[in-house]
N, C-alpha and C positions, 0 to 999 in steps of 0.2 A: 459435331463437337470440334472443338479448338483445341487443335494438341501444342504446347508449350514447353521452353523447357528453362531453367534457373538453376543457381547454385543451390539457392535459401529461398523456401517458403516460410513466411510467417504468417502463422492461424493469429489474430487478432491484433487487434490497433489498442490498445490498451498503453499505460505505460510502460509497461515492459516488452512488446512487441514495438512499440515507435521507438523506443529506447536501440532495442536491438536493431532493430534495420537502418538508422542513422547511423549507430557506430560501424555496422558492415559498409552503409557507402563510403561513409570516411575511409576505411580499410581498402575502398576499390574494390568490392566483394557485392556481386548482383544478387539482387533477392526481388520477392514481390511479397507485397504486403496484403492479404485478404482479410475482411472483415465483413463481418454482417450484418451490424449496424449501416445506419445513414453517418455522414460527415457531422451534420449536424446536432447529432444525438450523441455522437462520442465526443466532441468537442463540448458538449455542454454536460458532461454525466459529472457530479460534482462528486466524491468520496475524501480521499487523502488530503493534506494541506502540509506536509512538515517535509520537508529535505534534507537531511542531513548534512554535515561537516562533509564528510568523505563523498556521502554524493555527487556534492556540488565541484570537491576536489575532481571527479571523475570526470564531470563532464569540463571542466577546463583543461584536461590531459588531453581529451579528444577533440579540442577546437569546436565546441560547442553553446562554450558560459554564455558568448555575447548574445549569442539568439536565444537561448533559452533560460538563463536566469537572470535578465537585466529586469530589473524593477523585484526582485524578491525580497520581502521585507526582512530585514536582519535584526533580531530579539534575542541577546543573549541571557534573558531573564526569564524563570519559570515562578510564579505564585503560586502557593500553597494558600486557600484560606481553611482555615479549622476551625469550627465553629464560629465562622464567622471574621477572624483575625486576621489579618493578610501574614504572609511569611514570603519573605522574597527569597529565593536561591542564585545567585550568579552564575549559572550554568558556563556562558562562555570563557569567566574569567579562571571558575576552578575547573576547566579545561585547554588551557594554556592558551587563552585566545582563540578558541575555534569552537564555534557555534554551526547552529543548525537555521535553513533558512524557511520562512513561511511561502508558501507555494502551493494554490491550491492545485490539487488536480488538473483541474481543465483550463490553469492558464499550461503548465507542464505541457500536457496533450497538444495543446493548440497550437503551441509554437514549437512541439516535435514535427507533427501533421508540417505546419508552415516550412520548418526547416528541410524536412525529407522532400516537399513537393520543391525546392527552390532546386536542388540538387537534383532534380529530376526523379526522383526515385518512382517505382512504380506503388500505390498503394491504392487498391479497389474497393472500395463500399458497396452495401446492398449484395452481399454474395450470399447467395442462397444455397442451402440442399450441398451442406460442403461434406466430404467425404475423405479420409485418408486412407489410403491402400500401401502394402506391396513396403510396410515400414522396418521389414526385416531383410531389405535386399539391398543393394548399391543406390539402387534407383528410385526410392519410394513416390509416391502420386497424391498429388491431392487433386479430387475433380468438386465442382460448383458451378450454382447457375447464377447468372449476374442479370442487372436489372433489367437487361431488355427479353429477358427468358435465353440468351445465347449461354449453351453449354462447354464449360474451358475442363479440359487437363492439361497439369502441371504435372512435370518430371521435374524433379531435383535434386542436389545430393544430400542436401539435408533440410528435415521441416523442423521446425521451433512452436509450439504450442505455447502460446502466449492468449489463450483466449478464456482464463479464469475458470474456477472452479467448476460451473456449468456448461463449460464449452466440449466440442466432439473432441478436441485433441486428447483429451487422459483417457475419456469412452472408449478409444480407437485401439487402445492397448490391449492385448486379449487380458482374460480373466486368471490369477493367479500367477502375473508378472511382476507385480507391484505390491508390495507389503503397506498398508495404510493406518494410519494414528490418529486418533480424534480424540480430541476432550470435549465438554459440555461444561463450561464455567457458574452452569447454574445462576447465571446471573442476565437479566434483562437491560437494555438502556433503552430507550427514547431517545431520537436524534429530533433535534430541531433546526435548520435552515432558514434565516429570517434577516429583513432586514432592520439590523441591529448595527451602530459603531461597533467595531471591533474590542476586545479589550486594551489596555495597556501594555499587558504581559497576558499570554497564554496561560489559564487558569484551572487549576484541579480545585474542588471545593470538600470537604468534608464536615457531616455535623451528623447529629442523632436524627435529623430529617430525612437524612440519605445524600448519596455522592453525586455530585453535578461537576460541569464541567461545561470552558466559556473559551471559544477557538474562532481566531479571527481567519474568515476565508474570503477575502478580498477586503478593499478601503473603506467602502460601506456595508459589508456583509458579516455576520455569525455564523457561527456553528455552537450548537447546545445539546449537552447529554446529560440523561434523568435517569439514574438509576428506576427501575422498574421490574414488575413482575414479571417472568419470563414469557408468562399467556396472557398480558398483557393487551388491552383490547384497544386499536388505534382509534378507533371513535369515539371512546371515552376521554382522551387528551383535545379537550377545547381550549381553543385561546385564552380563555379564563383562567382555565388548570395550570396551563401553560405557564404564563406571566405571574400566577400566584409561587407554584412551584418553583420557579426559577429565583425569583425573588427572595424567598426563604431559602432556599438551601446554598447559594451564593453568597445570602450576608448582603444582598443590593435592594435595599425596600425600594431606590429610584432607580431601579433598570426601566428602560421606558424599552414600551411593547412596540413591536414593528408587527410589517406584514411578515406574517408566513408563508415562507414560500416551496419548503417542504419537509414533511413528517414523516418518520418511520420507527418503530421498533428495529432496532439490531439485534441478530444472532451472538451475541456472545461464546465463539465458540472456536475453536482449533484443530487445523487438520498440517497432517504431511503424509506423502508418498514418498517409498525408497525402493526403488532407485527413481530420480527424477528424470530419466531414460529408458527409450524400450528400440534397441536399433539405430534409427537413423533419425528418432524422432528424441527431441528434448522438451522438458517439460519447463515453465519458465512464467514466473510468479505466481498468480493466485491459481495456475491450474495447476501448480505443483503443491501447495502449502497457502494454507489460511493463519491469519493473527487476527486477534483482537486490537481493535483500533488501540487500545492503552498503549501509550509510549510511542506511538506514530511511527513504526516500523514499517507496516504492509508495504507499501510505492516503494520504502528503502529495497527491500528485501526483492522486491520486482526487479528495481534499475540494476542491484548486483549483478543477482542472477544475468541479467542480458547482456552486464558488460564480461562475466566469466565464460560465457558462451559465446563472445562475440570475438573475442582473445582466441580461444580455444578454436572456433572455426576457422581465424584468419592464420593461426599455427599449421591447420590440417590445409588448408589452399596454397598458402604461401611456401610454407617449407617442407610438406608431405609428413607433417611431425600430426597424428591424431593422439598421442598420450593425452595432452591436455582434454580433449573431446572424452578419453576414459576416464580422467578424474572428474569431470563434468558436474557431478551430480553431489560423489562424496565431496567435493568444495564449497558447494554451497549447501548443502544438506548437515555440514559442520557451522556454518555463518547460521544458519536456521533454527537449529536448536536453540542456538545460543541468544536469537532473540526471541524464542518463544517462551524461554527461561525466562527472560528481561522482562516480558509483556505479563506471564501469570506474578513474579514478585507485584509488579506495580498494580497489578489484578487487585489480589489478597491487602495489599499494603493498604489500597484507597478504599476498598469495597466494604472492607470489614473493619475501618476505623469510624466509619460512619452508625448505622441505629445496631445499637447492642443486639436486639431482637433478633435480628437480621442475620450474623454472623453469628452470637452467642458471646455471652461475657469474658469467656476467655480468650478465644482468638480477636477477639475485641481488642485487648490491650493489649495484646500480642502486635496488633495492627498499629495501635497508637504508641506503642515502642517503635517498631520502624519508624513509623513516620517523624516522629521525633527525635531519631538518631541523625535525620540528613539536617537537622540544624544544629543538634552538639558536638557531632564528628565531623572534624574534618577528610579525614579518609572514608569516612562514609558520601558527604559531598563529594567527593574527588570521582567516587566512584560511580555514582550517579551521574553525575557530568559527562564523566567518560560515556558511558552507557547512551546516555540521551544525545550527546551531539554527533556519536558515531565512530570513537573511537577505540571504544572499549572491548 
């Protein structure tokens, strides 16, 4: 076995693990980056597309805009269609000029991955068999086997669990350290990945057909969601379905059909852990807390987290100050809440102004009062804007 030793280990390559281990080198602060994926599998996993205002503010604080958001497309416009109408909202203007930018996923990753390797950092793919020990001492360990079967341990003084809700980092916690919250939104989507033009403005749909939704994730690429039953059976959504469904509940008889390039059912559903700490170990985006894609929070709430942890580590290096390392968790387990609040309004708001049946007649137009208020209010717009471009 290969014994090693570092300040910071981080369990996965995700956005919020590349997040985090950039801002540490920027800090002058060594870490190594483990992950168990191939390069080329995380660089291509598509999910998230929205970047926030304050994101994007974060990564220019850190001398990182030029490499990682040049070319992100800038849309300070949100469409509403309802039954079929278009409703424009100006999101960046009734947010004093700060918008949120289009960014999928895996251009993010790609040019984190790029950025971290230019700087030398260390990040390992293909780590097998990864193990965390010893997470309540000075010195915790993570050991793993890498692709040629060679066996590493790592000493550090602290690991970052950035390897999503599935990953060993929250596993690794004993049992009855961690208080955990879940909802079940009782609600199904259908994603579809295709290649489709983009839209004009990023698109929420509502009608008595049920709610859709139209997200552009690159220059010639889509993203599409279908409300659905929650047991929803992905063999039953054929091309056919597809393009017929989309077409109707969008209000577009001429969406012209691309290839599909890939389909799933999403979990509609909501988690968090408290404390997002157990020792020496931090927990740090989707292995801490799950959102519902609504309101394109998830990546936000990732990049946070790793730049308050990245703060927080380079206080406890730097100046021997770990407070910040204690508020760690209540810091952003307060940002957290707060857009899981944002994500169930927008939930209830789009879900159940759509088929009566579906929600029930009354919270029906309970829904189609919200959604009608963000065109007659203005303090209602004000406040959405705030919300959506990240400042609220």
């Amino acid at each position: 076995m290969l014994h090693e030793s570092t300040t910071v280990v981080v369990i996965g390559a995700g956005p919020s693990g590349l997040t985090l281990a950039n801002l540490l080198r920027t800090a002058g602060i060594d870490c190594v980056v483990v992950e168990r994926q191939t390069r080329t599998y995380v660089e291509q996993r598509q999910r998230a597309g929205v970047l926030e205002w304050r994101a994007a503010q974060m990564f220019e604080e850190w001398g990182l805009a030029g490499r990682v958001l040049q070319d992100a497309r800038v849309d300070g416009t949100q469409e509403f269609r309802i039954d079929g109408v278009p409703h424009l909202l100006e999101v960046a203007e009734r947010a004093g000029g700060r918008y949120a930018r289009i960014l999928p996923q895996q251009f993010l990753v790609q040019r984190l991955v790029a950025a971290f390797l230019e700087d030398k950092g260390d990040l390992r793919f293909e780590c097998t068999d990864v193990r965390l020990d010893r997470l309540d001492t000075a010195r915790p360990t993570v050991t793993y086997t890498d692709a040629e079967g060679e066996q590493h341990r790592i000493e550090a003084d602290y690991m970052a669990g950035c390897d999503g809700f599935h990953g060993v980092s929250r596993r690794s916690v004993p049992d009855g350290e961690l208080t955990t919250y879940t909802y079940d939104h009782r609600i199904g989507w259908f994603t579809v990945l295709a290649d489709v033009p983009p839209p004009r403005h990023p698109m929420f749909a509502v009608s008595t057909h049920g709610f859709a939704a139209h997200f552009p994730r690159g220059p010639r690429s889509s993203r599409f969601y279908l409300q659905c039953p929650m047991d929803d059976d992905l063999s039953g959504w054929t091309e056919e379905r597809i393009w017929e469904q989309l077409r109707l509940r969008l209000g577009e008889p001429a969406l012209p059909a691309g290839e599909v390039l890939e389909k799933a059912v999403v979990e509609m559903r909501s988690f968090v852990v408290d404390p997002m700490s157990y020792g020496r170990l931090f927990l740090v985006g989707d292995a801490a807390h799950i959102i519902t894609p609504m309101g394109g929070k998830g990546m936000n709430l990732a990049v946070f987290d790793a730049e308050t942890l990245a703060k927080a580590i380079r206080s406890a290096v730097r100046d021997g100050d770990e407070q910040p390392l204690r508020d760690y968790s209540a810091t952003c387990l307060d940002r957290t809440w707060s857009f899981q609040e944002y994500s169930r309004w927008m939930t209830e708001m789009l879900h159940d102004s759509g088929d009566p049946a579906t929600a029930g007649p009354f919270l029906h137009r309970i829904a189609r009062a919200r959604l009608k208020r963000l065109f007659t209010s203005d303090h209602a717009a004000g406040l959405f804007a705030d919300l959506q471009a990240g400042i609220g």
